[in-house]
N, C-alpha and C positions, 0 to 999 in steps of 0.2 A: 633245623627242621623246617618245612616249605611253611610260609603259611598259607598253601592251599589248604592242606589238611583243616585248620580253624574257622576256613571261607565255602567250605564246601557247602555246605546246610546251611539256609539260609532260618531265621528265624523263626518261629510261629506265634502269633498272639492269639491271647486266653478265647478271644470271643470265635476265632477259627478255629479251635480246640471244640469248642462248646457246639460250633456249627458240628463236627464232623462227628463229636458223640450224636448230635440230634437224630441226624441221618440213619446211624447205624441202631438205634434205637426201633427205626422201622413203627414208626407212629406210636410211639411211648411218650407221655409227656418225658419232659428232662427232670422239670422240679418236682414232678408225685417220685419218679420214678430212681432216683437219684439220691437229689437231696434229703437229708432227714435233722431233724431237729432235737437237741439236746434237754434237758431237764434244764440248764443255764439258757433255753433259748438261742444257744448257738446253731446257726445252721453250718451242717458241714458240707464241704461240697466233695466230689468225686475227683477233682486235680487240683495242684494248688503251683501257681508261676510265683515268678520273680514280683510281680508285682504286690504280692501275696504280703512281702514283709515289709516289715515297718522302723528296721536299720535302730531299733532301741538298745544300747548302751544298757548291759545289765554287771551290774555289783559283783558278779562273782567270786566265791572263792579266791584265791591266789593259788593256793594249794590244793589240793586232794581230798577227801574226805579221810573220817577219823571213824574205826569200827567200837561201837561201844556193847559191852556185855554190861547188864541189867544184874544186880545183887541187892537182896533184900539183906536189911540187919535186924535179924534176932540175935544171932550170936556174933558177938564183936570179932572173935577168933578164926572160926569157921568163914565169918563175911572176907576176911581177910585173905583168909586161904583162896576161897576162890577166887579174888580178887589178882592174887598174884600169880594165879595159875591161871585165868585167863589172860594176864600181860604177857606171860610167856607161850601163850599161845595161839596170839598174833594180834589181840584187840591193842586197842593203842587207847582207849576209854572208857571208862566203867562210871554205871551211875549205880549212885546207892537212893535204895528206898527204904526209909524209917515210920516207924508209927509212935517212936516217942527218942528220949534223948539215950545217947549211946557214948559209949567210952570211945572219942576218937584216936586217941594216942594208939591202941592196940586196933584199933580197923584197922589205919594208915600204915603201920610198921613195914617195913622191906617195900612200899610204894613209894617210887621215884613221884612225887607230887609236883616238880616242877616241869617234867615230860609227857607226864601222862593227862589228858581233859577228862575233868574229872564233874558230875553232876552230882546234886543232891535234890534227891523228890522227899519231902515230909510231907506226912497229912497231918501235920501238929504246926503252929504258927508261936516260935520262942526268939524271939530276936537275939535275947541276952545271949545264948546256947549258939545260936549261928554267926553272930558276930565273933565268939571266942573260937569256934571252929575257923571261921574265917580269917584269924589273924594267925592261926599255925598254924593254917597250910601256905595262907603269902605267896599266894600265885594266880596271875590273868588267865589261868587255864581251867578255873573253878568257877563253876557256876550253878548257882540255888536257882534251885526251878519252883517260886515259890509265887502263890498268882493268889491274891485274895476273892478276887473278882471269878477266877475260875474255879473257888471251891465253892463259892456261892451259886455258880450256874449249877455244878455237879450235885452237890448235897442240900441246896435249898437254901443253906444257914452260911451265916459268915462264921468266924472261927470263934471270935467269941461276941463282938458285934462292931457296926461299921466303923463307930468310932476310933475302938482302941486296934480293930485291924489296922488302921490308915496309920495309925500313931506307930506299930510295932513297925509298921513297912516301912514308915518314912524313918525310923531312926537305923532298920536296915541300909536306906538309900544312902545314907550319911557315910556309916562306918565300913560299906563294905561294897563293893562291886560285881556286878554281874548276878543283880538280886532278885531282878523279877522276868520270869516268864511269861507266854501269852500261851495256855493251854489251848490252841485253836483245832489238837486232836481231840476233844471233845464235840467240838462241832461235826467232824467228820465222822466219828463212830456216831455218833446218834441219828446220821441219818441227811446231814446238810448238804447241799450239793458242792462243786467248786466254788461257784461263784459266789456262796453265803459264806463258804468258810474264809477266804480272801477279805471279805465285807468286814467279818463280824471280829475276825483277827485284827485288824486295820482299825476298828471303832474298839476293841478290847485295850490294845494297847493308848490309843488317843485319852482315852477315860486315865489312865495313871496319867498321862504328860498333863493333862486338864488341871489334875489333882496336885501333881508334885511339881509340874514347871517343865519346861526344854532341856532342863540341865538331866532329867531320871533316862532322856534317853540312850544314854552311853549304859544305864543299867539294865536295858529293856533287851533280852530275845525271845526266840520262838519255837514252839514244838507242835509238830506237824503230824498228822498219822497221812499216810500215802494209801492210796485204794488200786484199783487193778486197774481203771483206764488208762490204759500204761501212757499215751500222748497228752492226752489230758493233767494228769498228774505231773508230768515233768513239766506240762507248761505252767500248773499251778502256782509251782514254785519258782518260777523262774518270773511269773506274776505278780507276785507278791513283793521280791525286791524291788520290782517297780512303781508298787504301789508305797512300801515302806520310803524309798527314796522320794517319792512326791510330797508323801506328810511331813517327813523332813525339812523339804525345801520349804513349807509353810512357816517352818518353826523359824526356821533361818539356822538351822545346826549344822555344824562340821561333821556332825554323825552322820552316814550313808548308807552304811552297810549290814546286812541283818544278817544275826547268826540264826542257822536253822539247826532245831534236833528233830530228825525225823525218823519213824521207825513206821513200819508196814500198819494196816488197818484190822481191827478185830473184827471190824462187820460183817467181811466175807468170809470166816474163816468158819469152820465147821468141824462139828463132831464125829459124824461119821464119813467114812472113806479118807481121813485125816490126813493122810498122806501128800493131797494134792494142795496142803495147806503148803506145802514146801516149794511147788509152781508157783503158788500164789505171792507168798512172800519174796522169789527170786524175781519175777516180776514187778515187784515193789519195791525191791532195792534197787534195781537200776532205773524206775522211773524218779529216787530220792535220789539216786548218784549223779543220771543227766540233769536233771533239773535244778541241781549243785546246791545238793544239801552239808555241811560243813560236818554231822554228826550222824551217823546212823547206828541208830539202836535193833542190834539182832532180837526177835522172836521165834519162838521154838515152836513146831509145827505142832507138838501136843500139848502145849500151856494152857489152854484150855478146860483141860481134864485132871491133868497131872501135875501133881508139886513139881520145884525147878529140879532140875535132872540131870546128868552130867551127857548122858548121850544127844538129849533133844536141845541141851545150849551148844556142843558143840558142831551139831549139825548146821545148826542157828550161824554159826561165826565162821564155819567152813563156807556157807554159801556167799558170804562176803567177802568171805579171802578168797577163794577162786574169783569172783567177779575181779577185785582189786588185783592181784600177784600174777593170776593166769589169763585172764580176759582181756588184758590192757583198759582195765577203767578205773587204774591207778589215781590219774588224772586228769577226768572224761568232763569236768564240769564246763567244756564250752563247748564240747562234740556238738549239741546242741544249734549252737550260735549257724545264724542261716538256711535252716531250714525251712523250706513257704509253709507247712504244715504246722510248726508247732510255733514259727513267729507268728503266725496268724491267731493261732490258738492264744497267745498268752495276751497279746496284743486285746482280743475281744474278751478274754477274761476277766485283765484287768480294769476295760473299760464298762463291762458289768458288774463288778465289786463295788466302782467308784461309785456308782448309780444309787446301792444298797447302801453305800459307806453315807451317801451326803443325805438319804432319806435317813438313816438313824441320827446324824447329826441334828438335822432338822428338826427331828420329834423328841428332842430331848438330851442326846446322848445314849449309849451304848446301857450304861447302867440303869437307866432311864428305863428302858426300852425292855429290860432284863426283869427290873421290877415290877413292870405292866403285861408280862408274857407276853411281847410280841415276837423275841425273837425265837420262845419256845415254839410257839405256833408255825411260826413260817417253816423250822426247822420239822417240827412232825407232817407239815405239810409236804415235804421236799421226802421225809423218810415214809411215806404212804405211798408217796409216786412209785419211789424204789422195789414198795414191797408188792405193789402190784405188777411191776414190771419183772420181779421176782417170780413169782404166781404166775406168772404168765409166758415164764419162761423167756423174755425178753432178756434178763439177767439170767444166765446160767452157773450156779454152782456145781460141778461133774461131781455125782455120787449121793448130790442131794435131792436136786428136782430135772435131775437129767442121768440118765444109766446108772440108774441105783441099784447098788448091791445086798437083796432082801436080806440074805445069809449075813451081811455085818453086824455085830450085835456091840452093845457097848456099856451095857448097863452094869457089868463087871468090871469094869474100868476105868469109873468116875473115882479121883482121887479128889477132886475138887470140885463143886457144882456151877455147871457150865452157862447159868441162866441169870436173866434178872433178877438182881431177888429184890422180893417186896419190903419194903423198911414202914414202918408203922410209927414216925416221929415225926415232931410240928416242924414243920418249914416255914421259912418266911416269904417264899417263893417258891413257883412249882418249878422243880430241877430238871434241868435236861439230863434225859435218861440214857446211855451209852446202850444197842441192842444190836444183836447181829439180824444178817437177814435170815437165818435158818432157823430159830428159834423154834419157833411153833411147829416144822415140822419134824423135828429132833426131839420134842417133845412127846407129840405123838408118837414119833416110832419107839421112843422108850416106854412107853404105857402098852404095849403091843407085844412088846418082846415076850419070850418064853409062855405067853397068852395061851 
């Protein structure tokens, strides 16, 4: 082929780019007019060149991501069934959620435990119970999502108190692998922006290495909630490896690589017009897929209202399977890689985290910091911005505070209560509180209805 073709166009640079938007602009400023600035303080600009990237070396994946369906265990039998009927119908991962101990032998039955990645969320802390669990499944593909530190942000209280948490966790550390999580989807449901959740993840898990040593971080990953800024989000994650791999380098570990479980964001998700929860979440799974998350947890577009369902999880796992089987994003975790837009983006994300990471260092540490509500504050700070930008329509929810449909009624159709609820017990800290942005006006239209 000539290489005319290649030499025909000669190159253009950013700042003749920027001359000929001026121009056409016809006496607009460029920067009112143009540029806009992010809740992180990012300014974004209108083009993004080659110059744009920053050539970072990111950890990713090797493989593809893993579809995980979500089962709770009341019934050891029934958790089961679904279980195996979600593997046969395409998930390759299932986490189980407990609220107390459970007959593992009959969960587990007819599950391949060595192919399938398998998670465990308790809101109970029994080391004895999770070590015997974990020596009879005897597989690198198990992993307890157990955060002492993240039930104290959430519930105010440690589980039973600082002491003997550390004591159950560290004798977890010992016997068993893949034992502690960094709950940093809390920070994003309640309202945190990017750049605090990157921060406060980064300073969450530094607090265990402080505590247990260089050696816990081979037991250390992560769980993400993904929100709708669809570039933002992919860049998050793709941030965060690089933030994970800097603290590393501190430590001087062979460790590098961070495992992510990420699953869509509850904040935006909404009661009425509930449908376009399904945009919302297919949105969110592919900014968790580019952004090369290793784990993705399906959510059902009515989980909100309704017990789990077989038609609103399988819709849940279909939209994951058409992205992965149909969409070729099989194995899309570098599609990413070179683009000026969103290296730019992760590039000044993670160098805004670093900022938040080394002032929490500074004052104390992460738990430190947790115990003195500074990082509640910042986070209601960040989720007040949101809610005004909500209100104001800056943030568009479709069906909430933008082409709302009067005739939707829903108050017939609460299986589950869709709200904060108020808890009336002593805390030893004020908790951060997980909220969507629709609340208050889902509230009122349910005191309205059949009025």
């Amino acid at each position: 082929m000539s290489a005319f073709l290649f030499t025909e166009f000669e190159g253009t640079l950013p700042a003749a780019w920027k001359q000929k938007i001026q121009v056409d602009l016809n006496g607009a400023d460029y920067n009112e007019t143009l540029l806009w600035k992010t809740n992180e303080d990012i300014v974004v600009k209108p083009f993004y060149t080659k110059e744009d990237r920053n050539h970072e070396v990111i950890n990713l994946p090797k493989k593809g991501f893993s579809i995980c369906q979500t089962i709770f265990v009341d019934d050891e039998k029934i958790a089961n069934s679904l279980a195996v009927d979600a593997i046969k119908r395409g998930a390759n991962s299932i986490q189980f959620k407990a609220e107390k101990k459970f007959n593992y032998t009959v969960l587990l039955q007819n599950l391949d435990v060595k192919k399938t990645t398998l998670y465990f969320n308790f809101s109970f802390l029994n080391d004895e119970f999770q070590i015997a669990l974990s020596n009879f499944i005897n597989s690198k593909n198990t992993y307890f999502q157990t955060d002492i530190i993240g039930n104290l942000a959430v519930t105010g209280n440690w589980f039973v108190n600082l002491k003997e948490d550390h004591r159950k966790l560290e004798n977890l550390v010992k016997k068993t692998s893949n034992c502690i999580t960094i709950s940093a989807d809390v920070y994003q449901n309640a309202g945190a922006n990017c750049a605090q959740q990157l921060a406060y993840a980064l300073a969450h898990a530094n607090e265990y290495i402080h505590h247990f040593g260089e050696e816990v971080t081979s037991a250390i990953h992560f769980n993400f909630a993904v929100g709708s800024n669809y570039f933002f989000e992919i860049a998050k994650l793709r941030a965060f490896r690089i933030l994970w791999k800097t603290l590393l380098s501190e430590y001087k570990t062979t460790q590098t690589e961070a495992h992510i479980f990420a699953q869509p964001t509850l904040r935006n998700k909404t009661l009425y017009d509930y449908n376009v929860n399904m945009l919302r979440t297919t949105s969110e799974y592919m900014s968790a897929i580019l952004g090369g998350a290793n784990t993705i947890a399906s959510i059902s577009y009515d989980a909100l209202f309704h017990k789990s369902n077989e038609f609103g999880e399988r819709i849940a796992r279909n939209q994951l399977l058409i992205l992965q089987k149909e969409a070729g994003f099989s194995e899309a975790q570098n599609i990413a890689d070179g683009t000026y837009y969103i290296e730019s983006l992760t590039q000044q994300l993670a160098e805004k985290a670093l900022v938040i990471f080394k002032q929490i260092e500074k004052s104390g540490g992460f738990l430190h910091q947790l115990k003195a509500g500074v990082i509640q504050k910042k986070i209601d700070e960040s989720a007040k911005k949101e809610d005004a930008d909500f209100n104001n329509k800056n943030i568009v929810l479709l069906g909430t505070n933008l082409q709302v449909n009067k005739y939707d009624t829903m108050k017939n159709n609460l299986d589950l209560y869709p709200f904060v609820k108020q808890r009336n017990i002593k805390t030893i800290i004020t908790p951060i509180i997980k909220k969507r942005l629709s609340e208050t006006i889902e509230k009122e239209r349910l005191a309205k209805e059949n009025v």
